[in-house]
VOKEDO-109221 format. One record per atom (N, C-alpha, C, O): x, y, z. Coordinates in steps of 0.1 Angstrom, whole numbers, padded with zeros to 4 digits, always signed. Layout:
XYZ
...
This chain:
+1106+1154+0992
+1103+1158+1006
+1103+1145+1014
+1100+1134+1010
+1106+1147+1026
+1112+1138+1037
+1104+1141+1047
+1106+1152+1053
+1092+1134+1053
+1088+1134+1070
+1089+1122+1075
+1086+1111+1070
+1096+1123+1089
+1094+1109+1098
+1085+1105+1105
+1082+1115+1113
+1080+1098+1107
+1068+1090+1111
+1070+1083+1121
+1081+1077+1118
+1067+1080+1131
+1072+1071+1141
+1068+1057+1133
+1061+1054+1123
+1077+1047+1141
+1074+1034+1134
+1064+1025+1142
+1064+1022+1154
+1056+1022+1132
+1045+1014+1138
+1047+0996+1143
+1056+0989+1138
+1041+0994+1149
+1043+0980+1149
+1034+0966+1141
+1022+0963+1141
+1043+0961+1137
+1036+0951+1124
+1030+0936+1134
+1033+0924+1133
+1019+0943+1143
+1011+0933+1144
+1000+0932+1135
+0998+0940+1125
+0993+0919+1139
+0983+0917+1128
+0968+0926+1133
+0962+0927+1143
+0967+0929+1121
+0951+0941+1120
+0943+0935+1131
+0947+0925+1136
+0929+0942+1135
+0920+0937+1136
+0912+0929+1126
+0918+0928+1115
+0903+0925+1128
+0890+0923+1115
+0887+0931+1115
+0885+0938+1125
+0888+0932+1099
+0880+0946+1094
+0867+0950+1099
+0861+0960+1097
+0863+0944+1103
+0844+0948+1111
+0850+0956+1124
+0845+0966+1130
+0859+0951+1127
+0859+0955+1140
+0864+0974+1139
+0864+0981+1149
+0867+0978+1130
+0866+0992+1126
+0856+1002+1125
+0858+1014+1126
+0845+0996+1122
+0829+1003+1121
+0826+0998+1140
+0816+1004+1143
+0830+0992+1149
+0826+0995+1161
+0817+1003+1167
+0806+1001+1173
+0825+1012+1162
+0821+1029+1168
+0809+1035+1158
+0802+1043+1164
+0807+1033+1149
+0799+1038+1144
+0784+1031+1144
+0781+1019+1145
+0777+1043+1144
+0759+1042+1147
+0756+1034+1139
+0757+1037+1127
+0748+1019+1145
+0748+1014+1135
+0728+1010+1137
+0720+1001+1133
+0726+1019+1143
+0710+1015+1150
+0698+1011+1133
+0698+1017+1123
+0693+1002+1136
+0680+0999+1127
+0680+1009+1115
+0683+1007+1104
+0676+1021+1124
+0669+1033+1112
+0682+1039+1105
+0682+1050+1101
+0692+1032+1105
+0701+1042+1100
+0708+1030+1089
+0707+1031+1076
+0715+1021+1095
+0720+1008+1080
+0712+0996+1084
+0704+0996+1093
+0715+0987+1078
+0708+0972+1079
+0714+0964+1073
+0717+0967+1061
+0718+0950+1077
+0722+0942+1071
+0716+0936+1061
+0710+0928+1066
+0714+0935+1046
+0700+0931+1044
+0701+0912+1043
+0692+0904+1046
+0715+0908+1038
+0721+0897+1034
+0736+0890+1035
+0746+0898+1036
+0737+0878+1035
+0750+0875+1031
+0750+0868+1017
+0742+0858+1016
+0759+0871+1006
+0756+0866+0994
+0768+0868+0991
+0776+0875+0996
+0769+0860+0979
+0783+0856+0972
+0779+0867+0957
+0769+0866+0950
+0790+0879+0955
+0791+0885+0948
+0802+0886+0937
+0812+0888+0943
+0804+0885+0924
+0813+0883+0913
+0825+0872+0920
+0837+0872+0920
+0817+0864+0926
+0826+0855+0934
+0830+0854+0949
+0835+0844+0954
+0827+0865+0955
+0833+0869+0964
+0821+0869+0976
+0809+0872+0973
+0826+0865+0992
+0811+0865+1000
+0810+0878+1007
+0820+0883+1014
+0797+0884+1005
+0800+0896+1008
+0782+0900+1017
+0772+0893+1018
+0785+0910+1021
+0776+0916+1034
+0771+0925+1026
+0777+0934+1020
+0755+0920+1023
+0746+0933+1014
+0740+0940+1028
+0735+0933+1037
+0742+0957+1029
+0745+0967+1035
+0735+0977+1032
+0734+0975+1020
+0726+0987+1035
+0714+0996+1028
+0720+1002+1041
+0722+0996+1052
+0721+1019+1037
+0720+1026+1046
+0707+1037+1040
+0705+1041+1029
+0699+1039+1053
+0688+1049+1049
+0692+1062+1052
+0695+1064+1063
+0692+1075+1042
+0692+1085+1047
+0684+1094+1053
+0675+1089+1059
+0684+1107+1055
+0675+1118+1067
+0657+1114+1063
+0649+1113+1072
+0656+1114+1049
+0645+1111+1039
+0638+1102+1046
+0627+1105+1049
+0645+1085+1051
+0637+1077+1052
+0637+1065+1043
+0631+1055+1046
+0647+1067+1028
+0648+1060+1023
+0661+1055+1014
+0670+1061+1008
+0658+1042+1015
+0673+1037+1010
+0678+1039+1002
+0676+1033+0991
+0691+1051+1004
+0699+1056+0994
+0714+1049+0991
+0723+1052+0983
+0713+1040+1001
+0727+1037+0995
+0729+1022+0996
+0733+1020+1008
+0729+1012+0991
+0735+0999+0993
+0746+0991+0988
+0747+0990+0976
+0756+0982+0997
+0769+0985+0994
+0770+0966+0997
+0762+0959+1002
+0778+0965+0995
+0780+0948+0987
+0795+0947+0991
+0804+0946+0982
+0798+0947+1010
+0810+0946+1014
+0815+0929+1017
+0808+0921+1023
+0829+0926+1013
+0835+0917+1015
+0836+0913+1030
+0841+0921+1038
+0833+0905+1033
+0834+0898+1045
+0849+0895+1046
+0853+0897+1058
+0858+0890+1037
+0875+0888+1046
+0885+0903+1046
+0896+0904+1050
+0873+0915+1039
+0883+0925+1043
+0878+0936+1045
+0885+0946+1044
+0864+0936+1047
+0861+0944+1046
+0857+0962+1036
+0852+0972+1039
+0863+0956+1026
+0864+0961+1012
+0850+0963+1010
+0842+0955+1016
+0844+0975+1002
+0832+0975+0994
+0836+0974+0977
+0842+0982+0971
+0829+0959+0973
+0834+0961+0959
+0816+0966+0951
+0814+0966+0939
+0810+0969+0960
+0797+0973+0949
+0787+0986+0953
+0778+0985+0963
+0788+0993+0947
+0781+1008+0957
+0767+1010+0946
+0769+1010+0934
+0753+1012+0950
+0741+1015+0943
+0738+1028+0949
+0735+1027+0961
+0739+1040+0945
+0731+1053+0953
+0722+1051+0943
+0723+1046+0932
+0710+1060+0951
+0702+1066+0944
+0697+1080+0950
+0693+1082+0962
+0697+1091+0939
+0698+1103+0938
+0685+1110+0944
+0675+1103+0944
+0684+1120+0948
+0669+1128+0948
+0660+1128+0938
+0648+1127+0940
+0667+1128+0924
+0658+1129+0913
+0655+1114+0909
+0649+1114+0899
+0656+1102+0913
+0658+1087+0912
+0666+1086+0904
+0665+1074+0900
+0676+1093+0899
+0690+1084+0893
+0697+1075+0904
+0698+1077+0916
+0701+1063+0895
+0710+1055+0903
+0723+1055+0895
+0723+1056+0883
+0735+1053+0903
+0748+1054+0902
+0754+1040+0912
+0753+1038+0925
+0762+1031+0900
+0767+1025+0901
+0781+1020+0903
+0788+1016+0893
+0785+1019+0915
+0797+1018+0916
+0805+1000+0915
+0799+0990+0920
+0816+0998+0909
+0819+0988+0910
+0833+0984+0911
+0840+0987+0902
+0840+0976+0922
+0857+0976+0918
+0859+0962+0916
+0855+0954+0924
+0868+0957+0903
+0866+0945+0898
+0881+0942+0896
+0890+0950+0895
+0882+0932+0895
+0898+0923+0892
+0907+0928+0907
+0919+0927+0906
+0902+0932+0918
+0908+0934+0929
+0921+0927+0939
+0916+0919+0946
+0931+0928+0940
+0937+0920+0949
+0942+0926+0963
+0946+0938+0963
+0943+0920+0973
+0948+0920+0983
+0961+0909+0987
+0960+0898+0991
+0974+0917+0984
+0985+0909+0989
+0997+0920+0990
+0995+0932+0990
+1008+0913+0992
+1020+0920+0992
+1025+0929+0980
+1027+0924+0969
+1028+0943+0985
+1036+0950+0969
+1044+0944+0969
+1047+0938+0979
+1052+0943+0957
+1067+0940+0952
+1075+0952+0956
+1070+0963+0953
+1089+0953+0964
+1091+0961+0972
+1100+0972+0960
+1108+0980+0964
+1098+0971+0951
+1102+0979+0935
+1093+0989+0931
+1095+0997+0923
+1077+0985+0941
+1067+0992+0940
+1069+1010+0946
+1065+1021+0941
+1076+1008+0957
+1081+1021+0965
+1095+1027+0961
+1101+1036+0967
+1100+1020+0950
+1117+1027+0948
+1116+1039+0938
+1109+1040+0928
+1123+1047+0942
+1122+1066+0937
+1123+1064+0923
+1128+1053+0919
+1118+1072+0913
+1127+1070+0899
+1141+1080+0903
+1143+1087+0912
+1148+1075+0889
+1160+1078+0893
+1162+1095+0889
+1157+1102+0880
+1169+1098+0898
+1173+1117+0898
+1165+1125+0910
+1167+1137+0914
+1155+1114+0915
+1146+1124+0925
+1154+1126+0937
+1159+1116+0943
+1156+1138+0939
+1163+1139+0954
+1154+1145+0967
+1147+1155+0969
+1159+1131+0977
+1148+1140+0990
+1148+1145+0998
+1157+1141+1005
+1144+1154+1003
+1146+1169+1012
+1144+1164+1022
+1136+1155+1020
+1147+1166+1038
+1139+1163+1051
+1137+1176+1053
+1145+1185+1053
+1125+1176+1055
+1115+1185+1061
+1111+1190+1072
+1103+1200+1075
+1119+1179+1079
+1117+1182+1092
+1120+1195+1104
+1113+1200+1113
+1138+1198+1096
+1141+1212+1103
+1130+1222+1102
+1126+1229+1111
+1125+1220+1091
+1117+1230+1086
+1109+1234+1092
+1107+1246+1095
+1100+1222+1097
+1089+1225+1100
+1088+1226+1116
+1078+1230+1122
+1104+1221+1124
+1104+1231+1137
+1103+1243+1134
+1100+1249+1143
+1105+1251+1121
+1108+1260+1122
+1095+1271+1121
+1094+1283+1125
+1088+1265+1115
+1074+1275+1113
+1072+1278+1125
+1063+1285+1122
+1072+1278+1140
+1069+1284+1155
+1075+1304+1152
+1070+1315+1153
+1085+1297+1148
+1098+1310+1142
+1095+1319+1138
+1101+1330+1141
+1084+1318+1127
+1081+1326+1118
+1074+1339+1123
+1064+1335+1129
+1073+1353+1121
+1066+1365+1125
+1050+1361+1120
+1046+1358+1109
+1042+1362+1130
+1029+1363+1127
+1025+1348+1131
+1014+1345+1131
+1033+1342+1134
+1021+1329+1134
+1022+1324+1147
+1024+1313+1151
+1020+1334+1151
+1012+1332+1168
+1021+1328+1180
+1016+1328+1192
+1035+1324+1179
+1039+1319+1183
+1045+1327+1195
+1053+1321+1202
């Protein structure tokens, strides 16, 4: 299957911080607690509190990408659950990474999907 996408332009990202902007980040809701160097890496220790009051979630995000490589919940019943992403990299795929295997053939989808207006019943 085939959809076209408009083509984006390859400027460079924001900082990753600059993505949470928008989001509520008042006292009672997350907190910074630290900056600390984690399995090597320097990272932004993070506690968000939930409806409860108490800190259910703290997250151990990379400062150059904004990545979380370390998640702690803890449950209603006090279980904790540990998350962790390890041997990580951030760079270029090898462009062999996106090549079809061989025999797949791809459909453009696009007629198509002018075409659902067309169809009886769907409001059109």
């Amino acid at each position: 299957m085939k959809m076209v996408f408009e083509k984006q332009d390859n400027k460079q990202s924001e900082n990753p911080f600059d993505y949470g902007k928008d989001i509520d980040t008042s006292p009672d809701k997350y907190k910074v607690l630290e900056t600390t160097v984690y399995d090597g890496i320097k990272c932004k220790v993070i506690a968000a509190t939930g409806a409860d009051g108490k800190d259910n979630l703290k997250m151990w995000v990379r400062e150059d990408y904004g990545i979380p490589i370390r998640l702690e919940t803890t449950g209603a019943d006090g279980s904790k659950t540990v998350i962790e992403y390890k041997n990580m990299t951030v760079e270029k795929q090898p462009a062999n990474t996106f090549r079809l295997p061989a025999g797949v053939t791809v459909t453009d989808m696009s007629q198509m999907l002018n075409n659902l207006s067309k169809i009886p019943g769907s409001g059109q």
